[in-house]
C-alpha positions in Angstrom: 0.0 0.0 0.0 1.1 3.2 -0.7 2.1 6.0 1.5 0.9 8.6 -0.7 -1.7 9.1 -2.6 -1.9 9.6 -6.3 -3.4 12.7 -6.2 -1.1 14.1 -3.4 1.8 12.5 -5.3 4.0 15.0 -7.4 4.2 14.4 -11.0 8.3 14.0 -11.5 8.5 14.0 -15.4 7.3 17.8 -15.2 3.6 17.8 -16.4 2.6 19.0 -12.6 1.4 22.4 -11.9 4.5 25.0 -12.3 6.4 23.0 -14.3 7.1 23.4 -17.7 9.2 20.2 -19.4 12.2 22.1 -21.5 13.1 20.2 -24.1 17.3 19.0 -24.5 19.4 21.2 -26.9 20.6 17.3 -28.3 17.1 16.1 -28.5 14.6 16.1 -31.1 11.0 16.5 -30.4 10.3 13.2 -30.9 12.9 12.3 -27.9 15.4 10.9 -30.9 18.7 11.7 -29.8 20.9 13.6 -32.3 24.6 13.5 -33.2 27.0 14.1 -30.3 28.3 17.4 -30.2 31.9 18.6 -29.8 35.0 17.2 -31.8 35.5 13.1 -32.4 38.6 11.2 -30.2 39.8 10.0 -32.9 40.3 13.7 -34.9 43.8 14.6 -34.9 44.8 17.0 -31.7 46.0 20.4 -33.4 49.7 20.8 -31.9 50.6 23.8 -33.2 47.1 25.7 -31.2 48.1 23.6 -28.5 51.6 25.1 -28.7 50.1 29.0 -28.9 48.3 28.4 -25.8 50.9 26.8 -23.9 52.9 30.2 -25.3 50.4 32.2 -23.9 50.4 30.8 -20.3 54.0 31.2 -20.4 54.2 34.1 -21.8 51.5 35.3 -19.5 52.7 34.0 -16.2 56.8 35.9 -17.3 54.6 39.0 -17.4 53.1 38.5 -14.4 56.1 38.0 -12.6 58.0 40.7 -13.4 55.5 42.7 -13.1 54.9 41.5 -9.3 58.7 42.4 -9.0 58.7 45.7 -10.4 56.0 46.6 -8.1 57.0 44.6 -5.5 58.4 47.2 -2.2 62.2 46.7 -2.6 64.6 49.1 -3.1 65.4 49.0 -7.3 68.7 47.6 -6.8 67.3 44.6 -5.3 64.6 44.7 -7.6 67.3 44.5 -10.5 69.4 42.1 -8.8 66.1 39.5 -8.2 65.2 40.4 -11.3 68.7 39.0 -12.7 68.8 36.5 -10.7 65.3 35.2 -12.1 66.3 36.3 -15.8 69.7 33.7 -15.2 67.7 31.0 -13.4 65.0 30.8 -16.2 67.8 30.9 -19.1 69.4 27.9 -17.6 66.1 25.9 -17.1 65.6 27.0 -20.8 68.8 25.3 -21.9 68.5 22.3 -19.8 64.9 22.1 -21.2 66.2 22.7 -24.8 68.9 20.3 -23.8 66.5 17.6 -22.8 64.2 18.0 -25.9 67.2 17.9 -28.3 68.4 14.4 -26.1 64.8 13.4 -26.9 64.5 14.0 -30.1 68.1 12.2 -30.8 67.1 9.1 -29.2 63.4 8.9 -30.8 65.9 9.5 -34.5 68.0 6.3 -33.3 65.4 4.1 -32.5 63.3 4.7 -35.8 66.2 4.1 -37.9 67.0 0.9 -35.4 63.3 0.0 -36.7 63.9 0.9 -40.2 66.8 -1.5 -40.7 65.2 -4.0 -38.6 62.1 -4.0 -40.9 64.7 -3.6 -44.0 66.2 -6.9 -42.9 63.2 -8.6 -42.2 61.7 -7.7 -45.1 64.7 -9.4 -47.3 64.6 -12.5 -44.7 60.7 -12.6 -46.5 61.8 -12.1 -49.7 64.7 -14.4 -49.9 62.3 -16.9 -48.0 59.6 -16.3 -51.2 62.4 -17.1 -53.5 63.6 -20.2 -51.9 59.9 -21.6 -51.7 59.4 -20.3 -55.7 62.7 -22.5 -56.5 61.5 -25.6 -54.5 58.0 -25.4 -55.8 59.1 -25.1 -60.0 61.9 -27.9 -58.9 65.4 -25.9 -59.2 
């Protein structure tokens, strides 16, 4: 037995009085659900807008800083001294960054030319393999 009654009951799917039902932006009036929007996983990711943003919160956040140390209350030779000390800091994480990226890059070269001449090799183990059978099969 219920504890309420159907007419005391409130109408959930949004018929009851003061509610309106709003229909989904993905949804056809007929409740048939449309295409998905946004981009597919399997589209390509777009480095090089990747790369401008990234650009931008770095770029962004090196203005920011100097800024908060130009207005920051030292005297402005310690400002220019923290300053130079940053400027130094962040050109050697720079090079060790380059650094590490160039290391990379050289290591990703070797092994796809390891895999190059290890599918070059294979690839004459096949064919020398297709001639041997050729030769057995017409009997030479």
């Amino acid at each position: 037995m219920p504890y309420v009654s159907p007419s005391t009951r409130p109408d959930l799917r949004g018929n009851g009085p003061g509610m309106s039902r709003v229909q989904s932006p993905d949804v056809h009036h007929d409740d048939e659900v449309t295409e998905p929007m946004g981009r597919s996983y399997e589209e390509p990711v777009d480095w090089a807008r990747l790369g401008v943003f990234g650009l931008g919160i770095a770029l962004g956040a090196l203005l920011g800083s100097g800024t908060a140390l130009l207005l920051a209350p030292q005297s402005g030779e310690e400002a220019r001294a923290g300053i130079g000390r940053r400027a130094r800091t962040m050109r050697e994480d720079a090079r060790d960054a380059w650094d590490d990226l160039r290391d990379e890059l050289e290591w990703a070269a070797r092994r796809g030319r390891r895999r190059l001449r290890r599918g070059a090799t294979r690839g004459s183990w096949a064919a020398e393999d297709l001639v041997d059978r050729g030769r057995k099969r017409i009997g030479l």
